[in-house]
N, C-alpha and C positions, 0 to 999 in steps of 0.2 A: 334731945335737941342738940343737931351740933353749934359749937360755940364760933362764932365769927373771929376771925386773926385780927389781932391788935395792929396799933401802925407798927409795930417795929416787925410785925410777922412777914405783915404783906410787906414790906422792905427786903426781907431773907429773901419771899420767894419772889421780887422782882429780880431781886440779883442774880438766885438760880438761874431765870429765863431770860435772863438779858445776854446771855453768849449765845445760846439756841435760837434768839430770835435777831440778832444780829448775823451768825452766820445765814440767817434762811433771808434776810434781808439782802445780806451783799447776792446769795445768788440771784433773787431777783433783779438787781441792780445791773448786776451781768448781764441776764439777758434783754433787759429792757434798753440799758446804756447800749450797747453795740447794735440794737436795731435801728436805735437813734440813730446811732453814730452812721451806720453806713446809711440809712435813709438820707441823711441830711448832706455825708460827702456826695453821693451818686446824682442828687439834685445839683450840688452847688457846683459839681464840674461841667454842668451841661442846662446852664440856664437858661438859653431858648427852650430845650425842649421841654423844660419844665413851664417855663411859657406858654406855649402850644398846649401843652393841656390843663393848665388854669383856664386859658381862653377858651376849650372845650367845655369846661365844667359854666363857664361863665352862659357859655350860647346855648346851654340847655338849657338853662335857668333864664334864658331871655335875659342876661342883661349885657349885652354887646356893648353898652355904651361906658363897659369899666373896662376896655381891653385896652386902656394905654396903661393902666396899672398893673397891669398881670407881670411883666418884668420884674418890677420893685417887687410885688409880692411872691415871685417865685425867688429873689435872693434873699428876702427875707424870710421866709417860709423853712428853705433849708440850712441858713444860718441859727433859728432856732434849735432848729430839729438838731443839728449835730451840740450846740452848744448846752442844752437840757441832756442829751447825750452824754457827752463828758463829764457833765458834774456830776449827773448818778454815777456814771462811773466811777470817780476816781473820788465819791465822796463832798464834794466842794461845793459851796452852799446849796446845803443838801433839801433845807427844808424848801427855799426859794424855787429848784430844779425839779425838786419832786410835787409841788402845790402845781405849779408851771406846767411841766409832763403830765397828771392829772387834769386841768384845763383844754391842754389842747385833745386829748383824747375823747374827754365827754364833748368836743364840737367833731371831731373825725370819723367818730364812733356811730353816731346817728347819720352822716352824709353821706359815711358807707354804705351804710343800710339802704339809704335811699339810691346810691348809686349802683347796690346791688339787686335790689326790685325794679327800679325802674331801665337800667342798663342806655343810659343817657349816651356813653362814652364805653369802647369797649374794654380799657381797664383804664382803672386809675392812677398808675403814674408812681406811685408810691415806693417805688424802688429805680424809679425813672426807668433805661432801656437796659442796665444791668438783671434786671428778673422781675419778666412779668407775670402778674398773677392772675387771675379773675376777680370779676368783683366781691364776688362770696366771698372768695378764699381773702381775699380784704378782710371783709366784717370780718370773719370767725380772729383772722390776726388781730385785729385790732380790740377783738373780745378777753383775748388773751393780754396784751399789753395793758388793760383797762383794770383785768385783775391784778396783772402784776402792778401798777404801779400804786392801787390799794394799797394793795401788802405793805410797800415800801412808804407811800404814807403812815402808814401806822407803826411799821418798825423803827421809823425814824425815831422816837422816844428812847430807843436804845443804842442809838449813835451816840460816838460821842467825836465831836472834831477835831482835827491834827494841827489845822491852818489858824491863825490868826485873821481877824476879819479883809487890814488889807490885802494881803495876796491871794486870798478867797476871792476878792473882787477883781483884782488885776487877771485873776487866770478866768474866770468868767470871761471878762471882757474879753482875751484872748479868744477865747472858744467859739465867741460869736465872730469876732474879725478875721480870723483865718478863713473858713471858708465863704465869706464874703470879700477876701480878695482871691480866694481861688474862682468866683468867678466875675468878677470883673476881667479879673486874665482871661478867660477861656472863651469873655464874651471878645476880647478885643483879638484875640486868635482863636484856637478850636479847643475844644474838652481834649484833655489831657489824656484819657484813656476814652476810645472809641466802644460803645458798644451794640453801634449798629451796622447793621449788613451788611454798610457798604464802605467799612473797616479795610485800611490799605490791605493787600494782599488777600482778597476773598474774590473770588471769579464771582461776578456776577450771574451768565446763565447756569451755572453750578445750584444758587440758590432759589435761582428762580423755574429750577426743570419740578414737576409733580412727580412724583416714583409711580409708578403703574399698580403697586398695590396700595397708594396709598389711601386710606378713606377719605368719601366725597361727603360732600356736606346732603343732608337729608331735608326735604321739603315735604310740606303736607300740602297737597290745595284741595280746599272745597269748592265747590259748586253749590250755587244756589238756585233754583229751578223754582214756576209757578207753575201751577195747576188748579181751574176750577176756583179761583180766586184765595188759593191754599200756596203759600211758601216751604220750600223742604231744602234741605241741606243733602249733598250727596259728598264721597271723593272715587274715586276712579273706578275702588270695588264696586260699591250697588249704583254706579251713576245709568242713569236709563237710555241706553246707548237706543235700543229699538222700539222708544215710547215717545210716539213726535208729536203726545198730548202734553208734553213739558215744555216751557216756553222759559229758554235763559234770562236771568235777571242778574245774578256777578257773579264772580269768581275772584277767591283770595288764595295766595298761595305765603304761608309761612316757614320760615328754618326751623327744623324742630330739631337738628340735629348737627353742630359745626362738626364737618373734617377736616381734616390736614390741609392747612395752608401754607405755602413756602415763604422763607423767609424774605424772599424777594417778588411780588405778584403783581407790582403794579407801576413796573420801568418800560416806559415808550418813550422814542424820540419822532416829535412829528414835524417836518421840515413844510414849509410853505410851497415849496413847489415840486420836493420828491416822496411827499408823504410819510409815511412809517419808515425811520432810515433806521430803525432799534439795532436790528440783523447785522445792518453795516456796519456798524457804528464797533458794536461788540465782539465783531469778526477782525475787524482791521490790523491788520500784523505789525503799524507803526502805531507810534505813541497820538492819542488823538487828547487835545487838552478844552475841557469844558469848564466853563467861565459860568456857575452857576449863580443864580438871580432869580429867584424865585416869586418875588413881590418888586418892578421895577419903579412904581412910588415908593416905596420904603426903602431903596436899597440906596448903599452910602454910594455918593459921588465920588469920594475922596480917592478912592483908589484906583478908579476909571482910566487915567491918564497912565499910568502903571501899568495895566491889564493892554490897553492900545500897544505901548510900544512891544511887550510881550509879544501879542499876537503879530508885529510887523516882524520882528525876530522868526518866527516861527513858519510864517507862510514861507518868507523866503526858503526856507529849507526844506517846503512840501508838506510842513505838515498839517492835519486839521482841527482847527481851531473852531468850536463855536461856543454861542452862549444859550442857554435852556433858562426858562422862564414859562408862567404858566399866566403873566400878563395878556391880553388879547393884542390886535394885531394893530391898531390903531396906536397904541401905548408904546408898543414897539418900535417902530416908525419916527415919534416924536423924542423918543429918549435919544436914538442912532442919530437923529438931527442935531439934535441938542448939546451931546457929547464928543461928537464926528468919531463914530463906531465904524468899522467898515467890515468887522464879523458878523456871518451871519447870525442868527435868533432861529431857536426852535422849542417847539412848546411842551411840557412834561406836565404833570400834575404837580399841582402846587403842594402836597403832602410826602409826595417823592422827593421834590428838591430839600424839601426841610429836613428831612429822612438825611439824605444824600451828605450835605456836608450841614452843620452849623452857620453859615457866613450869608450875609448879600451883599456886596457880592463874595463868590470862593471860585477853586482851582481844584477843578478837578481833572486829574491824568489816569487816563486809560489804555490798554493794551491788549488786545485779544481775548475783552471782557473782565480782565484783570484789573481791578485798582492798584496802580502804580506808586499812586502819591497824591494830596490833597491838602491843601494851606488855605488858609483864611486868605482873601486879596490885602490886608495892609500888610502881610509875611511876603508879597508875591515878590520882589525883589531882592533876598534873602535867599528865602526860601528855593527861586528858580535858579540860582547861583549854586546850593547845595545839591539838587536835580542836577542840574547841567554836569558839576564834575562826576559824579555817580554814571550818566548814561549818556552824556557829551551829545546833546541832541543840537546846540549849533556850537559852532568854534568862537 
């Protein structure tokens, strides 16, 4: 019968294994920390749009009536994220960080899953617009980070700390306040680093053309037919084109298969009295600047008075000026009253403007489809000052 190790045995061989499971610890921590980390920067520079999709996550779930907290909880959410981030990384109250990063994974863990079954929202947001994934490909990540940060629960027995407790907590607290003033800044002007489509310097019809070979999305429809007081299911192959003893009762048609979607698919401008001006708009060989507003209940006043004298600048030199908004035409009307606008208003999809810049209102400059330039409206004075000497659009 083998003989069981005394305490002083099982001491030897904890010590043996205490470097080997320390080194397999820190690479866990490596790659758990840095998913944080960028998870949690790529949100905190672009807090609306982390907004926009807690409010997604929120309306599937029916509960519309938390969507003035989605803000707070998307700064908070990736102030977390990066700050559980840094500690596994760099070690620092490690057990705190690691119980923490464990918590939040067994709640993301299961909403994946449900957000990859039930596909509520077409990804989750989880690396904000820096890299989308699908919602599988979620789960399986998040299956991964779940085991890793097990491992690092348990290796924790074989850390041992550098820090004293105060500047353990002052760097903590650090970790969380950094990128929760990266984005109060980025809400009060734009994310810092753009990573969507409509990125200064990307042609628009460029991302919005389909390549001729590229794959179309694939659809199934069935037919449902009666006969003889008998229901039957058809699709195109055995459907009973020369049997006019079937009597139509529905037809469903589902995607069974996505293809190549452009990066850009769904930018219209629609003007009140000349219709679709998209063509014009994105042909125009001078500089055209769009004052976007997306939601004109929500949108700040504050900078309206700014944006006016702008636009009186600019007509006089020819050029055109309007504002995009996906408010209806009534709302339009009473705000122009209200504020004495004298640009006109044309309607976009309200998921494009969001797309389009961060702001409500913003500034957006265009050129032969070309994003030129694009500032939050409280930068518009600044901002069109830095414009102006660059491409001297009035004296």
């Amino acid at each position: 019968m083998k003989k069981e190790p005394n305490f002083v045995e099982k001491k030897l061989i904890q010590q043996e294994q205490a470097p080997v499971f320390r080194h397999f610890g820190r690479a866990c921590r490596l790659i758990f920390g840095l998913t944080f980390i960028f998870s949690g920067f790529v949100k905190a520079i672009d807090p609306l749009g982390s907004t926009y999709k807690i409010q997604d996550y929120l309306h599937a779930m029916g509960l519309m009536q938390f969507d003035a907290l989605a803000l707070a909880a998307a700064i908070i959410l990736s102030a977390v994220e990066f700050a559980i981030g840094m500690c596994v990384l760099s070690a620092i109250k490690l057990k705190l960080s690691t119980w923490g990063g464990l918590l939040f994974m067994l709640v993301m863990t299961p909403l994946t899953l449900w957000l990859a079954i039930a596909n509520p929202v077409t990804d989750c947001g989880c690396f904000g617009d820096a890299l989308v994934i699908s919602n599988w490909a979620t789960f399986w990540k998040n299956i991964v980070l779940l085991f890793l940060i097990v491992v690092i629960v348990y290796c924790n027995k074989y850390h041992r700390p550098y820090l004293s407790p105060l500047p353990s907590w002052l760097l903590s607290v650090l970790f969380f306040v950094i990128p929760s003033c990266f984005s109060f800044y980025c809400l009060q002007h734009l994310p810092i680093i753009d990573f969507r489509p409509y990125k200064i310097g990307n042609h628009i019809p460029t991302l919005m053309h389909m390549p001729a070979d590229a794959e179309r999305d694939v659809y199934e429809t069935t037919f449902v037919y009666e006969k003889e007081g008998k229901q039957q299911q058809f699709t195109y192959e055995n459907y009973p084109w020369n049997d006019s003893t079937w009597h139509f009762v529905d037809q469903t048609t589902v995607l069974v298969k996505k293809g190549y979607t452009p990066p850009i698919h769904d930018f219209t401008i629609e003007s009140k009295e000349e219709g679709d001006i998209t063509e014009d708009v994105l042909s125009d060989s001078n500089y055209v600047f769009l004052f976007v507003m997306y939601d004109l209940a929500k949108a700040d006043t504050a900078p309206l008075a700014m944006l006016n004298a702008l636009h009186n600048q600019l007509v006089i030199k020819g050029y055109r000026v309007m504002a995009l908004t996906a408010s209806p035409g009534r709302d339009i009307e009473a705000f122009k009253v209200e504020h004495g606008i004298s640009y006109d208003f044309c309607t976009t999809d309200p998921i494009t403007l969001k797309t389009i810049i961060r702001a409500n209102p913003g500034v957006v400059v265009v050129r032969l489809g070309t994003v030129i330039d694009k500032w939050h409206a409280n930068d518009t004075e600044e901002r069109f000052q830095q414009f102006n000497k660059i491409y001297n659009v009035v004296d």
